[in-house]
N, C-alpha and C positions, 0 to 999 in steps of 0.2 A: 198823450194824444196831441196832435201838431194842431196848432190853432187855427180854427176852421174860417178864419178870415183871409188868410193867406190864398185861401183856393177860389172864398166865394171875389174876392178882389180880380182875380187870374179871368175868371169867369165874365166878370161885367167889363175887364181891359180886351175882351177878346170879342168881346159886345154878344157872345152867347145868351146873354141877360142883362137886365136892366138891374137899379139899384130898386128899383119900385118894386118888380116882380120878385125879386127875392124876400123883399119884405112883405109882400102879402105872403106869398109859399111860409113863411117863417111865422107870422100872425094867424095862418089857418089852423097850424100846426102846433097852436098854444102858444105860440112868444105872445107879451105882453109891452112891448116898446113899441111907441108910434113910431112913423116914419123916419123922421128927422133926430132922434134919438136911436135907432136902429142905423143909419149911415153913421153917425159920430162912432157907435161901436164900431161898425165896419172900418171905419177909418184909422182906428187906435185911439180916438176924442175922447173917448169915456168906456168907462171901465162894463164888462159883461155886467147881464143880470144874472138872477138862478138860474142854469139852465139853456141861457140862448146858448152858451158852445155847440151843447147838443141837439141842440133843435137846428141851429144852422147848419150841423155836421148831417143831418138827415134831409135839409133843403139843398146841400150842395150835392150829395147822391143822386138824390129826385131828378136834379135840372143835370146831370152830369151823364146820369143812366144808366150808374153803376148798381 
């Protein structure tokens, strides 16, 4: 699976989305990282938790509209 930060990054440089609204979309959806923990993952800062790959891989679909 190609890591799903690559896309949700793509996404907020193209201002399609914000780094905020992906992390709420990602926290409704059961992620468990606040905010500012969730952009450091996005950014490569810190390492995934359980799980966010896949929760993000279904937040980027969501805002994508695939």
């Amino acid at each position: 699976m190609e890591d799903p930060r690559f896309a949700a990054l793509a996404l907020v440089r193209c201002n399609c989305v914000s780094v905020e609204d992906l992390w709420v979309r990602y926290f409704a959806k059961g992620g468990d990282a606040d905010c500012v923990e969730f952009e450091a993952y996005l950014y490569g800062l810190s390492e995934p938790r359980m799980n966010d790959e896949l929760i993000l891989s279904w937040v980027i679909n969501e805002v994508a509209g695939r």
